[in-house]
PyMOL commands that place a pseudoatom at each C-alpha (Angstrom):
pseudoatom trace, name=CA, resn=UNK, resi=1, chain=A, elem=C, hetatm=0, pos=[-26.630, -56.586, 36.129]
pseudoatom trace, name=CA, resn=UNK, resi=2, chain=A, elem=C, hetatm=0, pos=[-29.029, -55.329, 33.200]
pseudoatom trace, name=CA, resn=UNK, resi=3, chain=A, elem=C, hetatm=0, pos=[-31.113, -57.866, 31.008]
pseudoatom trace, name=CA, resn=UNK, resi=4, chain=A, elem=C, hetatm=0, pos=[-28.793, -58.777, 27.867]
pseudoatom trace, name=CA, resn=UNK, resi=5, chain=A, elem=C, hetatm=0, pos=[-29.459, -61.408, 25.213]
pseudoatom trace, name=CA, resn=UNK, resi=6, chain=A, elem=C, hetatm=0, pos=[-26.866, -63.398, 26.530]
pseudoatom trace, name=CA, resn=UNK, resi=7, chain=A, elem=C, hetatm=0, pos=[-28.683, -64.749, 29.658]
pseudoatom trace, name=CA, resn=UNK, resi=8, chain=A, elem=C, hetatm=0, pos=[-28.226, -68.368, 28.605]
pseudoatom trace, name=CA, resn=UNK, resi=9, chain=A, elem=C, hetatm=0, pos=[-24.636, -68.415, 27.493]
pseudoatom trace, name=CA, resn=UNK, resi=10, chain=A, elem=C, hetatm=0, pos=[-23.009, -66.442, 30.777]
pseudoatom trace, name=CA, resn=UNK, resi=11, chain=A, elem=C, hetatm=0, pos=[-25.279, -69.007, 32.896]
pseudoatom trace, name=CA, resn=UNK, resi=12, chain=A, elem=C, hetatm=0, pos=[-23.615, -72.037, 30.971]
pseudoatom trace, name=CA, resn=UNK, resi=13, chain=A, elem=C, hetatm=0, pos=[-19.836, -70.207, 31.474]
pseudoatom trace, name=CA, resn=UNK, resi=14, chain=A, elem=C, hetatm=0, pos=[-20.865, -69.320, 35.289]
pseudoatom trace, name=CA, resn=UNK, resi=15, chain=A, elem=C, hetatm=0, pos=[-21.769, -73.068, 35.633]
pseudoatom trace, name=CA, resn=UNK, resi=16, chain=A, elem=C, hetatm=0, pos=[-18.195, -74.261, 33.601]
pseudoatom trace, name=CA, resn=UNK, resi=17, chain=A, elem=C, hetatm=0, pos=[-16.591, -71.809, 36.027]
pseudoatom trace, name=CA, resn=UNK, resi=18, chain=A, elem=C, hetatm=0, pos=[-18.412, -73.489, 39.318]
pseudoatom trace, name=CA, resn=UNK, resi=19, chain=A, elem=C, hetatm=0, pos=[-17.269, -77.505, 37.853]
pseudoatom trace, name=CA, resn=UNK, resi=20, chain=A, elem=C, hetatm=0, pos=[-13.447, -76.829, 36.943]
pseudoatom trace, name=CA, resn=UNK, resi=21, chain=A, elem=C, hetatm=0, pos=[-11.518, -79.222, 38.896]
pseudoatom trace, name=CA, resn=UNK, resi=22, chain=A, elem=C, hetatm=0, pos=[-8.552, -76.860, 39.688]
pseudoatom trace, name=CA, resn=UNK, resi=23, chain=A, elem=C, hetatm=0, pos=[-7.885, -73.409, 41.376]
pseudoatom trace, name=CA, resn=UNK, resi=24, chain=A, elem=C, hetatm=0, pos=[-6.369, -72.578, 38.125]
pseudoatom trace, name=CA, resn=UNK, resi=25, chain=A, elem=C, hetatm=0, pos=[-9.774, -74.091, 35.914]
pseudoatom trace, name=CA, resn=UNK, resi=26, chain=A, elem=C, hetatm=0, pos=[-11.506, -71.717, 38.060]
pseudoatom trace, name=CA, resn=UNK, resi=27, chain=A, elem=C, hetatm=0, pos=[-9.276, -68.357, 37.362]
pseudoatom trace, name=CA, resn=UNK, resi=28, chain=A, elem=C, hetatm=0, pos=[-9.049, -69.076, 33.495]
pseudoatom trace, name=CA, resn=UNK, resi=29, chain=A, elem=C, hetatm=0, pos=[-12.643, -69.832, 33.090]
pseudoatom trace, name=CA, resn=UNK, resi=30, chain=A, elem=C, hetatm=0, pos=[-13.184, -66.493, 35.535]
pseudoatom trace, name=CA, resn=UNK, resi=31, chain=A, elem=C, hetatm=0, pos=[-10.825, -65.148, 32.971]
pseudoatom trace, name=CA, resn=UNK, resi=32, chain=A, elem=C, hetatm=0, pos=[-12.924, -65.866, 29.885]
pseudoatom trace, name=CA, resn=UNK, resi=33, chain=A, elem=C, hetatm=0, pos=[-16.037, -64.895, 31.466]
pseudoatom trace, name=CA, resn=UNK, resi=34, chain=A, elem=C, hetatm=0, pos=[-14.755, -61.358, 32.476]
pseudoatom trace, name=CA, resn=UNK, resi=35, chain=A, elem=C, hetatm=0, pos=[-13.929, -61.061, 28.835]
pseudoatom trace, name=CA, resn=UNK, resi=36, chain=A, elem=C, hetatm=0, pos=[-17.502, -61.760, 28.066]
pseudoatom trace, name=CA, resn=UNK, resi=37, chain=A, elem=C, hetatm=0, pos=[-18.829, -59.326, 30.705]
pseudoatom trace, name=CA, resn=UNK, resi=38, chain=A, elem=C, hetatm=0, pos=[-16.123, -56.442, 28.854]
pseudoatom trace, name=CA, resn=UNK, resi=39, chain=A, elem=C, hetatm=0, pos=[-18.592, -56.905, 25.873]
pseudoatom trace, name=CA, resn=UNK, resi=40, chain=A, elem=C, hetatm=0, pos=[-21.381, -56.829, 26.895]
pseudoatom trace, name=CA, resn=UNK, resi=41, chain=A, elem=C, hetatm=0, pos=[-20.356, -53.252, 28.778]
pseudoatom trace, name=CA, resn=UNK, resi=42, chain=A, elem=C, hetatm=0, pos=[-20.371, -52.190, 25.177]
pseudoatom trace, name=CA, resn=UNK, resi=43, chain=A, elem=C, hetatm=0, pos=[-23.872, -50.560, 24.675]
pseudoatom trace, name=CA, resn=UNK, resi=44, chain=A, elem=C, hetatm=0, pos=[-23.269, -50.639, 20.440]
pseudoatom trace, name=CA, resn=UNK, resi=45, chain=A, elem=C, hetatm=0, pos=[-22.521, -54.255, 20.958]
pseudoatom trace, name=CA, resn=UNK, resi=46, chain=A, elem=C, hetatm=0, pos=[-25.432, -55.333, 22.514]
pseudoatom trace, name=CA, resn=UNK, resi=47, chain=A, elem=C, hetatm=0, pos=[-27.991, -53.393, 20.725]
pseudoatom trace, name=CA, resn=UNK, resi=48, chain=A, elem=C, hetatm=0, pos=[-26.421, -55.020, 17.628]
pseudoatom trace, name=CA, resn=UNK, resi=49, chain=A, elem=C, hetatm=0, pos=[-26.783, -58.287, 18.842]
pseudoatom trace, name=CA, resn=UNK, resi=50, chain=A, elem=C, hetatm=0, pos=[-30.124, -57.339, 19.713]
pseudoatom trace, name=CA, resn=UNK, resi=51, chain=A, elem=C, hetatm=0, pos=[-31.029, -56.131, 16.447]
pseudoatom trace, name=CA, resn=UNK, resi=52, chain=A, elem=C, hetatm=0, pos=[-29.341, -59.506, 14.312]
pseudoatom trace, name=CA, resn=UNK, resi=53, chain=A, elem=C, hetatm=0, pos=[-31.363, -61.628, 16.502]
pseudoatom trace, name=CA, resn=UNK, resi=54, chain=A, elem=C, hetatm=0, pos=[-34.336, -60.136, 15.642]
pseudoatom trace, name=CA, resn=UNK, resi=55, chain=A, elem=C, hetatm=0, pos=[-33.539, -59.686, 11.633]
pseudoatom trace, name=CA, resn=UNK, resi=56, chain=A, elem=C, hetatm=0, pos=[-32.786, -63.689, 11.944]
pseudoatom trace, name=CA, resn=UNK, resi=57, chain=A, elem=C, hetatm=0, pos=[-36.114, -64.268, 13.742]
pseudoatom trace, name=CA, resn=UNK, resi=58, chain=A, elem=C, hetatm=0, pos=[-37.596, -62.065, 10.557]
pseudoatom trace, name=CA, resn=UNK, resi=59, chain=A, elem=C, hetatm=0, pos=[-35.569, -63.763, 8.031]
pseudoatom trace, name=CA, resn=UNK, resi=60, chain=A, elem=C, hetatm=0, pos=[-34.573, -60.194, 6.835]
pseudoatom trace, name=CA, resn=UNK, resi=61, chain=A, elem=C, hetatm=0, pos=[-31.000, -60.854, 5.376]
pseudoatom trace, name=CA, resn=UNK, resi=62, chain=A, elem=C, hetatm=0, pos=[-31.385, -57.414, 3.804]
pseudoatom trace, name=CA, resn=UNK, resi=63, chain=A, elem=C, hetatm=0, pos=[-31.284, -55.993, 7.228]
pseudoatom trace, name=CA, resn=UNK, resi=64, chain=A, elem=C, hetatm=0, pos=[-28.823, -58.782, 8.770]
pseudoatom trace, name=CA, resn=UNK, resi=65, chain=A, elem=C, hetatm=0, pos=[-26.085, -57.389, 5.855]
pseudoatom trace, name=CA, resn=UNK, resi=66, chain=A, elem=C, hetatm=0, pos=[-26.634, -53.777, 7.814]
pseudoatom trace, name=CA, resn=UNK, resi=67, chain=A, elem=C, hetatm=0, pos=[-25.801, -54.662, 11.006]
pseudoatom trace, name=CA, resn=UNK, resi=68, chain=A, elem=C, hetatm=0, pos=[-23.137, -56.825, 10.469]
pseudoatom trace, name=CA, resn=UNK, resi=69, chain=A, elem=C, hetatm=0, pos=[-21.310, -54.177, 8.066]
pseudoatom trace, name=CA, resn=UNK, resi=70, chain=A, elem=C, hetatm=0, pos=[-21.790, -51.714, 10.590]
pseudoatom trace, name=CA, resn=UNK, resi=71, chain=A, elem=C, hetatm=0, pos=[-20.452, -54.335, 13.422]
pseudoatom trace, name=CA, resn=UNK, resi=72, chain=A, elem=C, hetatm=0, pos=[-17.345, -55.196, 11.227]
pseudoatom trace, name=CA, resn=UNK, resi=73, chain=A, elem=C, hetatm=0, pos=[-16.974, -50.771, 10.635]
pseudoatom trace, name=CA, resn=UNK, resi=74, chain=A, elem=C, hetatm=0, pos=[-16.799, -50.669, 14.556]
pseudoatom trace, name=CA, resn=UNK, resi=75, chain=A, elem=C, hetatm=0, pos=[-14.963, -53.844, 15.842]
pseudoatom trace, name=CA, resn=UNK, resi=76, chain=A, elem=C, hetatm=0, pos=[-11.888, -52.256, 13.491]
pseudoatom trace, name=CA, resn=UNK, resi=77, chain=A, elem=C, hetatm=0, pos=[-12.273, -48.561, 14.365]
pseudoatom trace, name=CA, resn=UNK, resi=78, chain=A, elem=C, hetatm=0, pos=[-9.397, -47.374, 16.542]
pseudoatom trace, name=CA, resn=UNK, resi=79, chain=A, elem=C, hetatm=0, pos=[-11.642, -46.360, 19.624]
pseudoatom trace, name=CA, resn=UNK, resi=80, chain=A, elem=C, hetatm=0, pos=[-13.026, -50.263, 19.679]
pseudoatom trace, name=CA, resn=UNK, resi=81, chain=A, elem=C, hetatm=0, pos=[-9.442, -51.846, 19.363]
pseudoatom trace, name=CA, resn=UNK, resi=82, chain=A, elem=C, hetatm=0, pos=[-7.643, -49.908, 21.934]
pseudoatom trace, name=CA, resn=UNK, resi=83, chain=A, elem=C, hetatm=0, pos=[-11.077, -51.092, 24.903]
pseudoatom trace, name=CA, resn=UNK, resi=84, chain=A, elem=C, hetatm=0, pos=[-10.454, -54.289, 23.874]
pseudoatom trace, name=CA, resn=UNK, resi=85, chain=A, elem=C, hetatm=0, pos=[-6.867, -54.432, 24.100]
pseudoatom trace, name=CA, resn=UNK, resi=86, chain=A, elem=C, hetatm=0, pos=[-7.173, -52.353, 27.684]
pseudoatom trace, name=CA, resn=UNK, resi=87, chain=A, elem=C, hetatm=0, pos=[-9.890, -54.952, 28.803]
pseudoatom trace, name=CA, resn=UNK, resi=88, chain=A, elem=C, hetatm=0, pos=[-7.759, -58.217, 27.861]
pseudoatom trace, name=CA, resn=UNK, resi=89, chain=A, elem=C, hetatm=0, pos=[-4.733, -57.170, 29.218]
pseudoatom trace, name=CA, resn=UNK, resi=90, chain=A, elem=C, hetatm=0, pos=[-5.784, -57.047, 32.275]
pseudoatom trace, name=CA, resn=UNK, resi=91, chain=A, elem=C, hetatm=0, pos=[-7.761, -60.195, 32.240]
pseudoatom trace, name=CA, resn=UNK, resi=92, chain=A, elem=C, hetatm=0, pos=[-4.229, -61.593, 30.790]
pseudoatom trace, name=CA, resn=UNK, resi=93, chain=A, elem=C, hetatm=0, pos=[-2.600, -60.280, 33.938]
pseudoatom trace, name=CA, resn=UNK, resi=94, chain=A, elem=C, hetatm=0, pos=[-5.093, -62.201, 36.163]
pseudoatom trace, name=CA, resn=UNK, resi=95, chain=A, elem=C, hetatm=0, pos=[-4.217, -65.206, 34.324]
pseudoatom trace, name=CA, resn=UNK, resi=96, chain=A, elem=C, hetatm=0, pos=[-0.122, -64.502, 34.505]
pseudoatom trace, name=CA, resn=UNK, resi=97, chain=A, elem=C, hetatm=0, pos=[-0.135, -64.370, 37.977]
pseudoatom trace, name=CA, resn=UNK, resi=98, chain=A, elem=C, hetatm=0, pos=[-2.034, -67.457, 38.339]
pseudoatom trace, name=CA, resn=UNK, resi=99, chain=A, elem=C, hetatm=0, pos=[0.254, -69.040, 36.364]
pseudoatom trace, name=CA, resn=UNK, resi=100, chain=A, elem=C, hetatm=0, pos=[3.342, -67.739, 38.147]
pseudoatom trace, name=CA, resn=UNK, resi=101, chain=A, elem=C, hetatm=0, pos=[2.256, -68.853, 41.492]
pseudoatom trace, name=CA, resn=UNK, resi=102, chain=A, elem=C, hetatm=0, pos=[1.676, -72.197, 40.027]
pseudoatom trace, name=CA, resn=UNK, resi=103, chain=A, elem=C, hetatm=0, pos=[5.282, -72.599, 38.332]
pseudoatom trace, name=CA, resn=UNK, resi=104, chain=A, elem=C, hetatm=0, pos=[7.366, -70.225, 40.522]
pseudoatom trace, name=CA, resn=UNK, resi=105, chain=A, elem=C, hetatm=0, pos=[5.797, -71.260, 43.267]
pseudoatom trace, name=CA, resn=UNK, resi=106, chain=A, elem=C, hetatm=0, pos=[4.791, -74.643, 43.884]
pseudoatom trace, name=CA, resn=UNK, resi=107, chain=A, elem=C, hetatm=0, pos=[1.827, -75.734, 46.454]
pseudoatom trace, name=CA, resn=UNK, resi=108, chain=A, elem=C, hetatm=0, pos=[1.142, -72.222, 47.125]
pseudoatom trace, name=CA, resn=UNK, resi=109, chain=A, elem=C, hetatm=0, pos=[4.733, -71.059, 48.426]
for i in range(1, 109): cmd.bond("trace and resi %d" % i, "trace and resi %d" % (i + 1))
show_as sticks, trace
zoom trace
């Protein structure tokens, strides 16, 4: 996988996902870190994220304003909204079945 900014944070979810006590801990923190790898598929994402670290690391609230209008104009645009959608519901599946086994099917079947 390509260099992002969030190095640190999908090491500490990787590591949350390796200590869960249960099968089904493991799937729903899998779960949330899938979501996190959607994003970061998102090349407009990440170069945003890239760009209001580095106005923060400037101070430049001038320039941190820009980016995060133009974040907020694209996290609501259609295009954005329907990925997202797409990307959770199949995460959400993952987690259904899990969850199904669990209830429907007690200790496995």
């Amino acid at each position: 996988m390509r260099k992002t900014t969030r190095d640190l944070d999908l090491a500490s979810l990787e590591e949350g996902v390796a200590k869960a006590k249960t099968t089904e801990g493991k799937k729903h923190r899998k779960a949330i870190l899938e979501d996190i790898y959607e994003q970061i598929k998102d090349p407009f994402l990440e170069k945003m994220r890239i760009a209001l670290i580095d106005a923060l690391k400037r101070q430049d609230m001038v320039k941190f304003k820009e980016i995060e209008r133009k974040v907020r104009s694209y996290a609501q645009s259609r295009q954005f909204i329907e990925k997202r959608i797409k990307a959770r519901a199949r995460i959400s599946q993952k987690e259904a079945d899990v969850f199904i086994r669990k209830e429907v099917i007690p200790n496995g079947g």
